[in-house]
C-alpha positions, 0 to 999 in steps of 0.5 A, a space after each residue: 874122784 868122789 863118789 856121787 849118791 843121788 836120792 836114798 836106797 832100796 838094795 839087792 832083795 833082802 827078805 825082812 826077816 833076815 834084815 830084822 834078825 840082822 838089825 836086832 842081834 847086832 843093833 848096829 846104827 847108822 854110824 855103826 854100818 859106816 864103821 864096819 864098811 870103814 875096815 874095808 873102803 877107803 873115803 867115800 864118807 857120803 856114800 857109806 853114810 847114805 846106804 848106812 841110812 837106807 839100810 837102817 830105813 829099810 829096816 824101820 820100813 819092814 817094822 811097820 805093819 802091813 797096811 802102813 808099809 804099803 804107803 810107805 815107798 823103798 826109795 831108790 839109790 843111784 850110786 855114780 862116779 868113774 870106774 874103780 872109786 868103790 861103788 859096787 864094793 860098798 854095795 857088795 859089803 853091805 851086802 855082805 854084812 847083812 847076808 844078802 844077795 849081790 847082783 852085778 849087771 853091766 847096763 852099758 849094752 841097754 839102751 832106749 827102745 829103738 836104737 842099737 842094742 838091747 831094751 832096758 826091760 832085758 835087764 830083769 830078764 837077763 837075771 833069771 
């Protein structure tokens, strides 16, 4: 089965600071971000490839000065596809590879508010 990316990322909280000290001592493209994914994650070319790109957006987004990076938005990167294809593992590599913080949360016990189980807004809650 193949790997779904919709639309482009924002990942786990990374302060800019360590992403920019990141991105400067190992000036690692795109391209180089798959590579190094490439040693752990079999297939999943597109995937790798979108959160390479977002990572390296995120990166250019926090180089702005800080009225401009107010208008430019983090966009988002909804990761889909059956049980064991790789999507948390690219997400907890990368992660990884950067130094950041990997959050996990099962969203399959939230629902819409009114029926069985518990509001989506829990789930922010839930990570305190």
């Amino acid at each position: 089965m193949k790997l779904a990316c919709l639309s482009q990322s924002r990942m786990c909280p990374l302060k800019p600071q360590r992403l920019q000290t990141w991105m400067e001592q190992r000036l690692l493209t795109p391209r180089a971000v798959v590579s190094e994914l490439d040693r752990y994650i079999v297939g999943q070319t597109e995937a790798k490839r979108a959160m390479a790109i977002a990572l390296r957006n995120r990166w250019r987004r926090h180089q702005l000065p800080a009225e401009l990076r107010e208008e430019v938005a983090p966009k988002n990167i909804l990761l889909c596809g059956p049980t064991g294809v790789g999507k948390s593992e690219i997400a907890r590599r990368l992660a990884k590879l950067v130094d950041a913080p990997f959050v996990k949360t099962e969203a399959s016990k939230y629902t819409e508010v009114g029926f069985h189980g518990r509001d989506v807004d829990q789930i922010i809650r839930d990570l305190a």
